[in-house]
N, CA, C and O of each residue as an XYZ file, in Angstrom:
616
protein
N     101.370     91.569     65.349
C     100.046     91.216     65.836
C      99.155     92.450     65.681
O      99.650     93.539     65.970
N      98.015     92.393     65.296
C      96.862     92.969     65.301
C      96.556     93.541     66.455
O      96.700     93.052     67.576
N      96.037     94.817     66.111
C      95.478     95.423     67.446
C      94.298     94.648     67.974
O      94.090     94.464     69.174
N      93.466     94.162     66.889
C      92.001     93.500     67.086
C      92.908     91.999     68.058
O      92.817     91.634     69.230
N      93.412     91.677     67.335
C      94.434     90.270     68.074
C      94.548     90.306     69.518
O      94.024     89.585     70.368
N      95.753     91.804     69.681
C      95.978     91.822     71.166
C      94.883     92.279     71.785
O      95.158     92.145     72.977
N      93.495     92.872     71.681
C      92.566     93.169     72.444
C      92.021     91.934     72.925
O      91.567     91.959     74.069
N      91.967     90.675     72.175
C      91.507     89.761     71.746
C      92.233     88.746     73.621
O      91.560     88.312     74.556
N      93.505     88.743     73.455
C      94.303     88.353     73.879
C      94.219     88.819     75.404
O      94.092     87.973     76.290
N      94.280     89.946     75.641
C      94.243     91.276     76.446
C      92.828     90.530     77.354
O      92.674     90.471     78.574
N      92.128     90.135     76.500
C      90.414     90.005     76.772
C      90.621     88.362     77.885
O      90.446     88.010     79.051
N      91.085     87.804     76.589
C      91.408     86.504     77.032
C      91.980     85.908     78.990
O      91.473     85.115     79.782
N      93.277     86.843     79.056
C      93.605     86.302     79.355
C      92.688     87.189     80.849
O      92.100     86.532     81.708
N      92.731     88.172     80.861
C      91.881     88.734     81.742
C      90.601     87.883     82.659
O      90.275     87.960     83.843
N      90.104     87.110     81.582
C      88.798     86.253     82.139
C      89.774     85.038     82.761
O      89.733     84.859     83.978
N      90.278     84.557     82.284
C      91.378     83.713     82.641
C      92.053     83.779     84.000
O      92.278     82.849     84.775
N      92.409     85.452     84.164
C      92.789     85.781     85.656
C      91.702     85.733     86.927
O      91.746     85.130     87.999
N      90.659     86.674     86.312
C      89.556     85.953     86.898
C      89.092     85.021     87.436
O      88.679     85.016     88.595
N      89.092     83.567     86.235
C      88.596     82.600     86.588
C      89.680     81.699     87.520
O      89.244     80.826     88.269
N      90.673     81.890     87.449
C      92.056     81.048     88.488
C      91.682     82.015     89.807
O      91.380     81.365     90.808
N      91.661     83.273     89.931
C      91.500     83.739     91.401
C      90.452     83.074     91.858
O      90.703     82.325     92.802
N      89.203     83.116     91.435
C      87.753     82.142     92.055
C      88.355     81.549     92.646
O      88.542     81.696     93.854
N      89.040     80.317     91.598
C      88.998     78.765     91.965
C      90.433     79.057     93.239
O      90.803     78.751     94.373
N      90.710     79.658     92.340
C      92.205     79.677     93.679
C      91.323     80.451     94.890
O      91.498     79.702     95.851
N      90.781     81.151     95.177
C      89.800     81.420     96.665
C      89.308     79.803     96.775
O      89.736     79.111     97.700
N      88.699     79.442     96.112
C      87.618     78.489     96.597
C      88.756     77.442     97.144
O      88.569     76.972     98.267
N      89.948     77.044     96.396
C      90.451     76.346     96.704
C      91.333     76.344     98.259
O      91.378     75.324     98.946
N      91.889     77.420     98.601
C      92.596     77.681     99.591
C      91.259     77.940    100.742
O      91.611     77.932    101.922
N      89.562     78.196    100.428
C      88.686     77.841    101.229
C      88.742     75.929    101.605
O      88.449     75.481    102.713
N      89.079     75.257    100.687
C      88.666     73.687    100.720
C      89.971     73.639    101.620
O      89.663     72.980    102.613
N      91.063     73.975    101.694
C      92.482     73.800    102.236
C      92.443     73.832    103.627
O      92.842     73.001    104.444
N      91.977     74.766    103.756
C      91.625     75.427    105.286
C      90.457     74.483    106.209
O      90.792     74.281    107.376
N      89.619     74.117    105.930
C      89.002     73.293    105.918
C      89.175     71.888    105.813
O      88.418     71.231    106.528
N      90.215     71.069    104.894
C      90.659     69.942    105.557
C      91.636     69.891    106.983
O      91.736     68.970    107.794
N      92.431     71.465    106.972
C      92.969     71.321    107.882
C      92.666     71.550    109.289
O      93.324     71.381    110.316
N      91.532     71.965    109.067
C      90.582     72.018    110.626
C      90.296     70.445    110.973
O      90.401     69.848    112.045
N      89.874     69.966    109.603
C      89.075     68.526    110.043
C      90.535     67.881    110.735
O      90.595     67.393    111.863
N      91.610     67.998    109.835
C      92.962     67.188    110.588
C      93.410     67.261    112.189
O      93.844     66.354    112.900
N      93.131     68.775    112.535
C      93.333     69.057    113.461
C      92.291     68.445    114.518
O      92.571     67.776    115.513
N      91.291     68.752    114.162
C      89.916     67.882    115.402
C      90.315     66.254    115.314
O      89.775     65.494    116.117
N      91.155     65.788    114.445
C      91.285     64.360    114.704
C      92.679     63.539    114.767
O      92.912     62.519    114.119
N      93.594     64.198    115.701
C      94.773     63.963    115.954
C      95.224     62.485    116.197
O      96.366     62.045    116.054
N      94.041     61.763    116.615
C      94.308     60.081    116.817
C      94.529     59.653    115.859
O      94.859     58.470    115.946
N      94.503     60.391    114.034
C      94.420     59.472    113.250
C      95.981     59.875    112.261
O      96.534     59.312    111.316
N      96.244     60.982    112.970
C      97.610     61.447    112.662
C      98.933     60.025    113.006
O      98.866     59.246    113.957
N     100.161     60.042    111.806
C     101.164     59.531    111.619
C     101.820     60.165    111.527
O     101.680     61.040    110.673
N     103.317     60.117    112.614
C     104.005     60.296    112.476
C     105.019     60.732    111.167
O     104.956     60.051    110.143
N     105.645     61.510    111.217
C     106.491     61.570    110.104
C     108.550     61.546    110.058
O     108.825     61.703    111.247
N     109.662     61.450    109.420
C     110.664     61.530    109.368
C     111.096     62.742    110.268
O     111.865     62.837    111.224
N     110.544     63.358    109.798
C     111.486     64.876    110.158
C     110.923     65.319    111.460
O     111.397     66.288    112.052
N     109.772     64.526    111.985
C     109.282     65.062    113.663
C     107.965     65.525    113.381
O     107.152     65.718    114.285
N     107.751     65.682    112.379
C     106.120     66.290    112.115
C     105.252     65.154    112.304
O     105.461     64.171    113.014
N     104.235     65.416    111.567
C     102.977     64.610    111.651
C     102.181     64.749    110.231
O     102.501     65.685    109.498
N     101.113     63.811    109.805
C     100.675     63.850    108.597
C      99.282     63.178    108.712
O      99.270     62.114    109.331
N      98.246     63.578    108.275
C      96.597     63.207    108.118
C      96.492     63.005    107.055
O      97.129     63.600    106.185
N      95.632     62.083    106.847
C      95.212     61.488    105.190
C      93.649     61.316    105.300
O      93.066     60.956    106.323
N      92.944     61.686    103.867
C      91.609     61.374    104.045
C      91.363     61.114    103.044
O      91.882     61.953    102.307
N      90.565     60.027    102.214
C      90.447     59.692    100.925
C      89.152     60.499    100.410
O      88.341     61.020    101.176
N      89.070     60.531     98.959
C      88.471     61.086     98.726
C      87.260     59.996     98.006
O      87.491     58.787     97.987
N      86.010     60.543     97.448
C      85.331     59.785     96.892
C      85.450     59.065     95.803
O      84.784     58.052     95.589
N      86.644     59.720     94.737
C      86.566     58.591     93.496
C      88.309     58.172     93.503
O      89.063     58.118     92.531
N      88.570     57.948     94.737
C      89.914     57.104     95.051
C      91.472     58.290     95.634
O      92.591     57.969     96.035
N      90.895     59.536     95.442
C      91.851     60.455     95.509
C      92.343     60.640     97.081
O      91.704     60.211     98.042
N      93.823     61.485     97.179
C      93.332     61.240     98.723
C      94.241     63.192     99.160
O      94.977     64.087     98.746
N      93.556     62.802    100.042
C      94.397     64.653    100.843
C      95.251     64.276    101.841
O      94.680     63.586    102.685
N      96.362     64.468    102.045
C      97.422     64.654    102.874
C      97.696     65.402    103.417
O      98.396     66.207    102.803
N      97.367     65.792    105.099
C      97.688     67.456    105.630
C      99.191     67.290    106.157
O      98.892     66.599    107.131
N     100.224     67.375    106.221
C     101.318     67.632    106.687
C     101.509     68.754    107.830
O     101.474     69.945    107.521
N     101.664     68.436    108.842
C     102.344     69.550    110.201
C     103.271     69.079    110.118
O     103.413     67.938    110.558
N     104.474     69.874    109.414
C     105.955     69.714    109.524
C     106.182     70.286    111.415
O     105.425     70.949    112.123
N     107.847     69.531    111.781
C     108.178     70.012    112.813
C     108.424     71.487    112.455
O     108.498     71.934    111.310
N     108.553     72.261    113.739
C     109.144     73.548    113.453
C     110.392     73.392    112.876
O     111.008     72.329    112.800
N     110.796     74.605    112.423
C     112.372     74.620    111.730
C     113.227     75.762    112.551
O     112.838     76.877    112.899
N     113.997     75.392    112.674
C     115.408     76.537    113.288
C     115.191     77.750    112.597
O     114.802     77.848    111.433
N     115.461     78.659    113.368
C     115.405     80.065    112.536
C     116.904     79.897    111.718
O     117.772     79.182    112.219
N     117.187     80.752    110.166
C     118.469     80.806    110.083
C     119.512     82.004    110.928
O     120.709     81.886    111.191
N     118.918     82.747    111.121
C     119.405     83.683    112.022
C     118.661     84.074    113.052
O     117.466     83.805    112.923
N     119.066     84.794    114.345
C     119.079     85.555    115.493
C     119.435     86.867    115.509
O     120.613     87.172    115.695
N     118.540     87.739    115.332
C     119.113     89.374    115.798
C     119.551     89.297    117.159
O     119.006     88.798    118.144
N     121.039     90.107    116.967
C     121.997     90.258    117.931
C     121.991     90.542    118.534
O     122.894     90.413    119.360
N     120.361     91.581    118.777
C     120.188     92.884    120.326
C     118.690     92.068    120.140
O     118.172     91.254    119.376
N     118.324     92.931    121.492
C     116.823     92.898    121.470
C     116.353     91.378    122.921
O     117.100     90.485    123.320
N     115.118     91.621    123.270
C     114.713     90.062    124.346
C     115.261     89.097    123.895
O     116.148     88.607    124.594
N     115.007     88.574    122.810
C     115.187     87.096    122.193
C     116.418     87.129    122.644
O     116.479     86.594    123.751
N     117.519     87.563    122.230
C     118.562     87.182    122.137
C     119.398     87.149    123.829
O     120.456     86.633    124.192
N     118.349     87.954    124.568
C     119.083     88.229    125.584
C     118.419     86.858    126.749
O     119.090     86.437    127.691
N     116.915     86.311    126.387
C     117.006     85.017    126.497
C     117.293     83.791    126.365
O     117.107     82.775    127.035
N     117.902     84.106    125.137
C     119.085     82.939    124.375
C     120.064     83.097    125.169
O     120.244     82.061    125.810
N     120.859     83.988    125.457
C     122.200     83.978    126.697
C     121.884     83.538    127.478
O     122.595     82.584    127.792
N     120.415     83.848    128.602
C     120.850     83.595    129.300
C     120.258     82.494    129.704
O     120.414     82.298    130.910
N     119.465     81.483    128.998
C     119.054     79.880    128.685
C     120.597     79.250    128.474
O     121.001     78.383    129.249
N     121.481     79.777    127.307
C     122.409     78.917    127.092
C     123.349     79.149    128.250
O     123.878     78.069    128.514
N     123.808     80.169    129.107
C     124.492     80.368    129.818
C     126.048     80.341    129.060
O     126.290     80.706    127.909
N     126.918     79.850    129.965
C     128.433     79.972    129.409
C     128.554     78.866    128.269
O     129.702     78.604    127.910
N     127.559     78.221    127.690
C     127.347     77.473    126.681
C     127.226     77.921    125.243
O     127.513     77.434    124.150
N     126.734     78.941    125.640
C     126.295     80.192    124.405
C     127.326     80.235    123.187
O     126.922     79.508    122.280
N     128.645     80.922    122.863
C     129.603     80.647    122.437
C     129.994     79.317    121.203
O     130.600     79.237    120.135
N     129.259     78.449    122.083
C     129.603     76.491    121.941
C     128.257     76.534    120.546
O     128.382     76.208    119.366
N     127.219     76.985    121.175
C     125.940     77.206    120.667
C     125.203     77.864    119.360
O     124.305     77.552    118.577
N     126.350     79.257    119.637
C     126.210     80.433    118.350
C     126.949     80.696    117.978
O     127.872     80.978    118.742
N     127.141     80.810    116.671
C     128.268     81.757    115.664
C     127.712     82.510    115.178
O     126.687     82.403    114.505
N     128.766     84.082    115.651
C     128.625     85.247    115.563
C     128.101     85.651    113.755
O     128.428     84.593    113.216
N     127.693     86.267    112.966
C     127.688     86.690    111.962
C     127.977     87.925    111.265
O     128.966     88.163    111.958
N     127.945     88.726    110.617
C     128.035     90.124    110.358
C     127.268     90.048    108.763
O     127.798     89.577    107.757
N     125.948     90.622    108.848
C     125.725     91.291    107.336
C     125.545     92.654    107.256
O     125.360     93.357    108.249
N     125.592     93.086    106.059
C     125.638     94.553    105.766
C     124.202     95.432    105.019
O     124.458     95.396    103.815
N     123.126     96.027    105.163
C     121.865     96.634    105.076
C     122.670     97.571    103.836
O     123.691     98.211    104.089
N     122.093     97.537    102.597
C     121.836     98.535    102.024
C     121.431    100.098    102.435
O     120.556    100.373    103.256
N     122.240    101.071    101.704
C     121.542    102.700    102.111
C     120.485    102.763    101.245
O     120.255    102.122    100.220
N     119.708    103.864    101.956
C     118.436    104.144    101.292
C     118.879    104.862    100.212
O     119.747    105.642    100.602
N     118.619    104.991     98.645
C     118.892    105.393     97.838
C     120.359    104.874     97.676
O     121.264    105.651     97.978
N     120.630    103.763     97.272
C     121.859    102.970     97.067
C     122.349    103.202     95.835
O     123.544    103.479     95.728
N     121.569    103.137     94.760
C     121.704    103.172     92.989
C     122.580    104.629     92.941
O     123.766    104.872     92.716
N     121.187    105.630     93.324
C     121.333    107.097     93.094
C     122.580    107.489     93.793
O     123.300    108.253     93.150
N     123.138    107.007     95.384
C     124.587    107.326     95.738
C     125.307    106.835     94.786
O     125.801    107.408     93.815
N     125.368    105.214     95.255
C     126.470    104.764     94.061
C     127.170    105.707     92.845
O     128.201    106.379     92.871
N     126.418    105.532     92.023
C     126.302    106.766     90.612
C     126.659    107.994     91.267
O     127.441    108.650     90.579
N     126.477    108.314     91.920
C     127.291    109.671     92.489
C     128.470    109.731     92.993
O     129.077    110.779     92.778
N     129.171    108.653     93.813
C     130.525    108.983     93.989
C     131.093    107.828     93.486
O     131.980    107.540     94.290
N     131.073    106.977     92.567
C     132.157    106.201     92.181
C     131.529    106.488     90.548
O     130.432    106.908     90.178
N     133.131    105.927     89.548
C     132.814    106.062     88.141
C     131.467    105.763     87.821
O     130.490    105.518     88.529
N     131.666    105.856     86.324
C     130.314    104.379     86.104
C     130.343    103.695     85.825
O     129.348    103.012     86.065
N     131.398    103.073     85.050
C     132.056    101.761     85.151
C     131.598    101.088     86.195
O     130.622    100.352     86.051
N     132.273    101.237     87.509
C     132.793    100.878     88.842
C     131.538    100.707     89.138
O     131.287     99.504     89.223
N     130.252    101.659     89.417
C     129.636    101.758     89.736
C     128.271    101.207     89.601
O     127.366    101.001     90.410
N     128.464    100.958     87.758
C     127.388     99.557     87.396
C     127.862     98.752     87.419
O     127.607     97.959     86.512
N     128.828     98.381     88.391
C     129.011     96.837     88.473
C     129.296     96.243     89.869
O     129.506     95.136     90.365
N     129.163     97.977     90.386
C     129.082     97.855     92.515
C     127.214     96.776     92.071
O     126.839     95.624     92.285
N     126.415     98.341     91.223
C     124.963     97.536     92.017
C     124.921     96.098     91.452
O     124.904     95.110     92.185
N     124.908     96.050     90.253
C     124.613     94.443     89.457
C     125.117     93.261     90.469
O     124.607     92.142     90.524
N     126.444     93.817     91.424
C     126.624     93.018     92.454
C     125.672     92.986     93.460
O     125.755     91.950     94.121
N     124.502     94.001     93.937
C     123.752     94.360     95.043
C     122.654     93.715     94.655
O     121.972     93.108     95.480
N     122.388     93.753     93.555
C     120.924     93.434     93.199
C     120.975     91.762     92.366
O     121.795     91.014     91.834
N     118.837     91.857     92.841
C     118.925     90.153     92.232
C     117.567     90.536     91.233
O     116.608     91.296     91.364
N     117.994     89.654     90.246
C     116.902     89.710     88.789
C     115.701     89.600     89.449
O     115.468     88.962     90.475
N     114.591     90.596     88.460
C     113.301     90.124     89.100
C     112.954     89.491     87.912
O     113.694     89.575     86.932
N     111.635     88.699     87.881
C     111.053     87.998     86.646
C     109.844     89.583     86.591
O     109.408     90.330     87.467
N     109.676     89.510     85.088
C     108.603     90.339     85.077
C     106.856     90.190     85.778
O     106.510     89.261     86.507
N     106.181     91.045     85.451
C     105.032     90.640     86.618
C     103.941     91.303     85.410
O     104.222     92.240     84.663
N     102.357     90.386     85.451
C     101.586     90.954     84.581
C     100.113     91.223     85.063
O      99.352     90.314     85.396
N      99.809     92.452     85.069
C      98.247     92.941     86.334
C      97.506     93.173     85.418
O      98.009     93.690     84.421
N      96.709     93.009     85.422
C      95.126     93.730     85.088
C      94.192     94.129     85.604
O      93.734     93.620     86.627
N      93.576     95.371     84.877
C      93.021     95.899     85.517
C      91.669     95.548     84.809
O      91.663     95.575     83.578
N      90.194     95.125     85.677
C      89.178     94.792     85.308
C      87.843     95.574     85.323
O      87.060     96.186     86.049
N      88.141     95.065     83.755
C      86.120     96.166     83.637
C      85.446     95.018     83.433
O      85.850     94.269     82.543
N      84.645     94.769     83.976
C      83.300     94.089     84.231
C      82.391     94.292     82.808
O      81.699     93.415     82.291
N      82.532     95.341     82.434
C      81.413     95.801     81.136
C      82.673     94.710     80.064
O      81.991     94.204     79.173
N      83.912     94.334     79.943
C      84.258     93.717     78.999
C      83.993     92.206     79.115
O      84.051     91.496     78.110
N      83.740     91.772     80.169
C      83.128     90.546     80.248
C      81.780     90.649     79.624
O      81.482     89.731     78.861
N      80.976     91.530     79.796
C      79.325     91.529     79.406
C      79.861     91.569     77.735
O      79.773     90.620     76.956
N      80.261     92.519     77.518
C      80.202     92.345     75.913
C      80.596     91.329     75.443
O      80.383     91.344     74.230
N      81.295     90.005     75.918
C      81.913     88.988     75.669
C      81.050     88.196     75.475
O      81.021     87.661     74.366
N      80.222     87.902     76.301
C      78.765     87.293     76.785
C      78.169     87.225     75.895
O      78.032     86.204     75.221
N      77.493     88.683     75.605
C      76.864     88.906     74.092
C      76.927     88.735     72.947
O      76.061     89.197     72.205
């Protein structure tokens, strides 16, 4: 590819990022906003399966919005120290036990890679982290000059 190409491209998609953040603001403004209206009108709320509730409002050329208030959800875990937990005992009382199963996970050290690699082979050792770690997908930013939109314009 052409340098003129990828500038081209570079240019492209930039306005592109641009133009999805707008709409994506404007949109999560319209979001927020049906869900106020849902909320001021709870008489017109239905029930749902799972314990929640659900608002519907049609739109003008047949479309319609659906606000969903799911029920709350269970936490998956409980830290083991701390208030919470010590109001969980003593709500559940000698029930507690019946109630909770214990867990154990293990926190990474700070600088995990850089130990690793230091006291085990490297063999051993690229294949401790590849066990520790999870794939990221790549990620793509830009940075925006305003003057490359104007020349675009022109």
């Amino acid at each position: 590819m052409t340098q003129k190409l990828i500038q081209k491209l570079v240019t492209q998609a930039v306005l592109l990022d641009r133009e999805i953040s707008e709409k994506g603001d404007l949109l999560k403004h319209l979001k927020a906003q049906l869900v106020e209206v849902a909320r001021e009108n709870p008489k017109e709320f239905t029930k749902t399966e799972g314990g929640g509730c659900r608002w519907s409002a049609p739109g003008d050329d047949g479309c319609i919005a659906r606000i969903n208030f799911p029920a709350p959800t269970l936490k998956a875990k409980i830290d083991g120290e701390g208030k919470a937990i010590e109001k969980i005992k003593e709500l559940a009382g000698r029930l507690f036990t019946r109630l909770f199963v214990p867990s154990v996970s293990f926190k990474l050290i700070a600088d995990f890679r850089e130990e690793v690699l230091e006291v085990l082979p490297k063999a051993e050792a690229t294949k401790l982290i590849k066990l520790c770690q999870t794939e990221s997908a790549p990620r793509v930013s830009f940075e925006t000059a305003y003057k490359a939109k104007e020349t675009i314009a022109a």
